[in-house]
N, CA, C and O of each residue as an XYZ file, in Angstrom:
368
protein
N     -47.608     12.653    -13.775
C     -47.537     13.418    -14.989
C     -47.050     14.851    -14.721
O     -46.165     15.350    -15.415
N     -47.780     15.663    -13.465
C     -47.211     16.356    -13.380
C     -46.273     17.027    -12.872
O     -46.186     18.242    -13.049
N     -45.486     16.391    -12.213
C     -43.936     16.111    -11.460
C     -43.107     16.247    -12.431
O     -42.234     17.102    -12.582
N     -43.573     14.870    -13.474
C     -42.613     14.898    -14.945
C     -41.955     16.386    -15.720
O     -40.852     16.768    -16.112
N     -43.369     16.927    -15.662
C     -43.756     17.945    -16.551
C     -42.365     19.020    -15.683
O     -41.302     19.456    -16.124
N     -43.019     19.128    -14.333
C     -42.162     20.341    -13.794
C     -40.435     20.041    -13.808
O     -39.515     20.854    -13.896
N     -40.399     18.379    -13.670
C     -38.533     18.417    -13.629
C     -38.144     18.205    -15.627
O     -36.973     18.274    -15.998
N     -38.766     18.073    -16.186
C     -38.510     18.575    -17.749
C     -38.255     19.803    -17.791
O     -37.179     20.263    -18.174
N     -39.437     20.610    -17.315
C     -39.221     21.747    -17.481
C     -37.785     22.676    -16.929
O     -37.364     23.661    -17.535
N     -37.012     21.978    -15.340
C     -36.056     22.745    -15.121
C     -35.109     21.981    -15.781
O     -34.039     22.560    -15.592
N     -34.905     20.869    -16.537
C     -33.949     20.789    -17.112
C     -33.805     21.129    -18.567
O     -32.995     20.642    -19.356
N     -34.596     21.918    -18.765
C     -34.680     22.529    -20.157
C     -34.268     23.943    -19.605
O     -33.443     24.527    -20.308
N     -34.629     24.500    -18.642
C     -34.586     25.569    -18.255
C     -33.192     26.033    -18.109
O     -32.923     27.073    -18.711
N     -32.064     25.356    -17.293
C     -30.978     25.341    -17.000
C     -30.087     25.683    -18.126
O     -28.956     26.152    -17.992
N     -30.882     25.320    -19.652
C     -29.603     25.635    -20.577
C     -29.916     26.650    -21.363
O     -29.394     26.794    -22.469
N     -31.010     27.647    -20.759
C     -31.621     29.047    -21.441
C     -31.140     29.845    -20.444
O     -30.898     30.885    -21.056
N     -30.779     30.070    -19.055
C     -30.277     30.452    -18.254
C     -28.795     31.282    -18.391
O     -27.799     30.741    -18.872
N     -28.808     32.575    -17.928
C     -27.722     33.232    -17.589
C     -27.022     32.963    -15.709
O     -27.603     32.673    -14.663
N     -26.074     33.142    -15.922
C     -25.569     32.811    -14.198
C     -26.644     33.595    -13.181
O     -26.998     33.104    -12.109
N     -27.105     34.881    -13.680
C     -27.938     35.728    -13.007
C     -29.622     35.213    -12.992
O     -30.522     35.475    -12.194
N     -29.608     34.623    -13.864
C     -30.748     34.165    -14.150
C     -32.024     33.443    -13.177
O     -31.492     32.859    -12.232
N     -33.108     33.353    -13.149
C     -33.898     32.741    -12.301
C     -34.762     32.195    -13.337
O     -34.860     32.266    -14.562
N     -35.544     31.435    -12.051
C     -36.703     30.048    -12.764
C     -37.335     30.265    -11.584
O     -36.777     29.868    -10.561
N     -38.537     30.892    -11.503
C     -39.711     31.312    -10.449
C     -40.800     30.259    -10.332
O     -41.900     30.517    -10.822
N     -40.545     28.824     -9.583
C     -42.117     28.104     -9.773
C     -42.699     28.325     -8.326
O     -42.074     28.400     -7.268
N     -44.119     28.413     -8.560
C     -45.287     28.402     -7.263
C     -45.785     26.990     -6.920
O     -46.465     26.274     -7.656
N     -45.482     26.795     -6.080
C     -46.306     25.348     -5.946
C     -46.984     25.177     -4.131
O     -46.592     25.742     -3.109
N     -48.160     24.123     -4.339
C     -48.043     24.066     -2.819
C     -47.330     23.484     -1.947
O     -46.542     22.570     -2.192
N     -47.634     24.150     -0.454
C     -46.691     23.635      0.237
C     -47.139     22.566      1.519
O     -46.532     22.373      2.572
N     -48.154     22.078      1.140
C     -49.001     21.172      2.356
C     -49.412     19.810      1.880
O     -48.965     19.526      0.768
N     -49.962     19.140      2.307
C     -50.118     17.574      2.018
C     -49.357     16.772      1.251
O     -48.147     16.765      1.478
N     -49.915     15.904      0.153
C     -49.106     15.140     -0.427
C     -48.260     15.875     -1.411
O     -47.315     15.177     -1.779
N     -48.301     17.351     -2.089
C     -47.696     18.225     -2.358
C     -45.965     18.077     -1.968
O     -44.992     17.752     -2.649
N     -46.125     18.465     -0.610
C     -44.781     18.438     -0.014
C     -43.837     16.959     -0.658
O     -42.702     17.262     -1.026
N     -44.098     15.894     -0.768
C     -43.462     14.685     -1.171
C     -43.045     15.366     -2.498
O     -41.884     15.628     -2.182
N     -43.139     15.712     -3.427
C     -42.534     16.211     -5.385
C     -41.385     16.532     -4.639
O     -40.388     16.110     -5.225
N     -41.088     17.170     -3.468
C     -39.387     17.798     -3.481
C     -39.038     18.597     -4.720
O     -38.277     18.424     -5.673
N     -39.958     19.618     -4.306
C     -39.053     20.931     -5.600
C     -38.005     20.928     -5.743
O     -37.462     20.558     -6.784
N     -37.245     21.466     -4.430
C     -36.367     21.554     -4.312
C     -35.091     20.709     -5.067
O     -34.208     21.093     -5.834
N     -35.400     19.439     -4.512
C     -34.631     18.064     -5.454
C     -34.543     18.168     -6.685
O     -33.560     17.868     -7.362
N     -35.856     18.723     -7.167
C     -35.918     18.318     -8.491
C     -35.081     19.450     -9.178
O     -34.319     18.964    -10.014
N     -35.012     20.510     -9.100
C     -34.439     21.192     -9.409
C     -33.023     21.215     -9.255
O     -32.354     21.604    -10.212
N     -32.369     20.805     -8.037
C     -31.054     20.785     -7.760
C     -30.491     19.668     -9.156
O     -29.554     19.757     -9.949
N     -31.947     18.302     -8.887
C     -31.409     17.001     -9.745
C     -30.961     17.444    -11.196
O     -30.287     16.696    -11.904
N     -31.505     19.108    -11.732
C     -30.878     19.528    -12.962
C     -29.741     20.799    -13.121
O     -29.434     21.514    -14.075
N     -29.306     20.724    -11.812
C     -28.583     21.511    -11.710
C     -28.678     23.104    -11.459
O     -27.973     24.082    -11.709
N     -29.887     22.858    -10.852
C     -30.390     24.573    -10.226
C     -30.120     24.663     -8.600
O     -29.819     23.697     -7.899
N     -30.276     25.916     -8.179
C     -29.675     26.068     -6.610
C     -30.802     26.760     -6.130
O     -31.295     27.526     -6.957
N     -31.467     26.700     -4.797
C     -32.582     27.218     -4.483
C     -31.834     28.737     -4.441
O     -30.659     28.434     -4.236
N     -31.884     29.816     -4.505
C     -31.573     31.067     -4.243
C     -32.775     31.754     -2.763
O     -32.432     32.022     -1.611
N     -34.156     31.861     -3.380
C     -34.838     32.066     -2.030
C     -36.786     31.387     -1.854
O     -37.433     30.737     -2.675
N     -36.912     31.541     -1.432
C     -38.518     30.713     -1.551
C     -39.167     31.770     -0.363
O     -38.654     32.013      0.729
N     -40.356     32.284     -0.869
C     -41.419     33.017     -0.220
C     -42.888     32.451     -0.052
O     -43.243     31.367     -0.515
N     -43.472     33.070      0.462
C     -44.875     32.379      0.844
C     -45.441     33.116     -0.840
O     -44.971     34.022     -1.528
N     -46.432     32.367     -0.984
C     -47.319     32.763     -2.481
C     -48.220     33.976     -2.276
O     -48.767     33.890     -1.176
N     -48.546     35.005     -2.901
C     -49.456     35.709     -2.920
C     -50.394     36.261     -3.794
O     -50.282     37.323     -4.407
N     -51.579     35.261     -3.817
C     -51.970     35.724     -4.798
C     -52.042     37.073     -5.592
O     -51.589     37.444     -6.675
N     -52.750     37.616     -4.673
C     -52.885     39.283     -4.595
C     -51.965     40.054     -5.898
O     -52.268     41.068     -6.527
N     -50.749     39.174     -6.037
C     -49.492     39.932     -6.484
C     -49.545     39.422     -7.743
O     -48.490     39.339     -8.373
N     -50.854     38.963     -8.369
C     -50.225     38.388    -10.091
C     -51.939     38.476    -10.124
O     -52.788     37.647     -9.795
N     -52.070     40.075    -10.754
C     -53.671     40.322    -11.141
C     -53.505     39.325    -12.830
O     -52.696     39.215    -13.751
N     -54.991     38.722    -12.375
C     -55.675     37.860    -13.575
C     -55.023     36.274    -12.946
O     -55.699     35.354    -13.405
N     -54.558     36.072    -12.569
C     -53.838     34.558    -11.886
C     -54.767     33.406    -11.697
O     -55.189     33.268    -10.549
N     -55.175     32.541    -12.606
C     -56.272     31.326    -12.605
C     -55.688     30.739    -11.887
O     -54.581     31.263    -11.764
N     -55.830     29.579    -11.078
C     -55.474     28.663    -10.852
C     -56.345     27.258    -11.761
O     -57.522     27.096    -11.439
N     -55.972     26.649    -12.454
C     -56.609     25.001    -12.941
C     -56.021     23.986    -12.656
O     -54.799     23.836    -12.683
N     -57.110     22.919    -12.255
C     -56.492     21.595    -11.907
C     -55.732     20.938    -13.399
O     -54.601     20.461    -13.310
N     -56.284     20.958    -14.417
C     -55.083     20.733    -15.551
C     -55.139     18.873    -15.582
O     -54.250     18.190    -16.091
N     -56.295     18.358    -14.968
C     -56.170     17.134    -15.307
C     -57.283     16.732    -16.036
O     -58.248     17.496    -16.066
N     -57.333     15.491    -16.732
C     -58.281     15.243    -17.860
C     -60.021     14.925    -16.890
O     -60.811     14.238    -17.538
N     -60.336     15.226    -15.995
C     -61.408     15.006    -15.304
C     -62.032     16.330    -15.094
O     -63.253     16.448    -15.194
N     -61.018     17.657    -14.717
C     -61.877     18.752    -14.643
C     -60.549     19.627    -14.922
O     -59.804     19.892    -13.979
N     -60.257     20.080    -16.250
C     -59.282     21.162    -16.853
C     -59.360     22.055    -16.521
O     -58.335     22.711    -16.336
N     -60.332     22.468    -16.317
C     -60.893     24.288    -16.112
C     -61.552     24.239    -14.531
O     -62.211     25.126    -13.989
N     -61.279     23.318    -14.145
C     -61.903     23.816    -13.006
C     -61.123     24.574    -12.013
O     -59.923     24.337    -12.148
N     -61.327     25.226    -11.266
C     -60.367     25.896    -10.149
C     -60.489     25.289     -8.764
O     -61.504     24.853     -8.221
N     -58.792     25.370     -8.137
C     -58.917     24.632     -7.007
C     -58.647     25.528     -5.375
O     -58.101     26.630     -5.422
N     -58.962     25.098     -4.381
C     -58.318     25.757     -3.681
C     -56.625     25.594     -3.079
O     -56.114     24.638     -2.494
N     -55.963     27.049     -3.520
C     -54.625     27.063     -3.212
C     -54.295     26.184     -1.824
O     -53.833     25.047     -1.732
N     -54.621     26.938     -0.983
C     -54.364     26.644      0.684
C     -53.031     27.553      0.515
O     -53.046     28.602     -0.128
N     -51.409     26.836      1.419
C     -50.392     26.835      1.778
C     -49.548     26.815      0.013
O     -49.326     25.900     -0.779
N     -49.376     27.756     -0.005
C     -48.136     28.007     -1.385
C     -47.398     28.798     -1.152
O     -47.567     29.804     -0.462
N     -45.695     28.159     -2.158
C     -45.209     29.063     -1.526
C     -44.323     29.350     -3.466
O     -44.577     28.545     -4.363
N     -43.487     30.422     -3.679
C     -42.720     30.658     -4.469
C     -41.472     30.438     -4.424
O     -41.028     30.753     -3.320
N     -40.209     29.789     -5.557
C     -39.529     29.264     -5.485
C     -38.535     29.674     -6.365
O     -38.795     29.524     -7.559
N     -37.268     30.241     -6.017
C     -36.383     31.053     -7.241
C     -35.254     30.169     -7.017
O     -34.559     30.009     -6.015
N     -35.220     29.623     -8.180
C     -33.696     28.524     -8.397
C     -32.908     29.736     -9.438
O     -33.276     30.873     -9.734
N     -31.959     29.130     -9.743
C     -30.864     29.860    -10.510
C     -29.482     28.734    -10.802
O     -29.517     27.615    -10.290
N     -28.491     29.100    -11.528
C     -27.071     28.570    -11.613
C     -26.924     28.657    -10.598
O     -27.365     29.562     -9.889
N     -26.104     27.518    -10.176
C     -24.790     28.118     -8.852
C     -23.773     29.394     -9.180
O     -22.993     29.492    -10.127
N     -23.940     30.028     -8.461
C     -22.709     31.204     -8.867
C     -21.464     30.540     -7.926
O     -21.507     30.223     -6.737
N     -20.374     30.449     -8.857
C     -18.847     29.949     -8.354
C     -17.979     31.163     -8.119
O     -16.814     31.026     -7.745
């Protein structure tokens, strides 16, 4: 469901987009995590990785994290390994 959610989202994204433009997602970067292929998914709508950083929380005061599934919505999880992810157009 929520794989779905995130490659909907960049292919909706792609046609609100300026060439300059970015699409900033955080996700983790360890266990079964790693298998979604951000990366893919994003290219699969026509976005280009531009750069990817390690996550920090620190840097987005008020920042919840929720698991977002119908068993515990509100609950908070631990991050671990995240990292940030700036796709964009290809610039030609």
């Amino acid at each position: 469901m929520h794989k779905r959610l995130v490659k909907g989202f960049f292919e909706n994204a792609i046609k609100m987009l300026s060439v300059e433009g970015e699409v900033h997602v955080t996700h983790k970067d360890e266990g079964i995590y790693k298998t979604w292929n951000i990366e893919g998914l994003a290219f699969s709508a026509g976005l280009h990785l531009r750069e990817q950083e390690n996550f920090c929380i620190s840097e987005y005061h008020g920042y919840e994290n929720k698991y977002g599934d119908e068993e515990h919505p509100d609950d908070a999880f631990n991050l671990g390994k995240c990292k940030k992810f700036k796709f964009g157009k290809p610039k030609h």
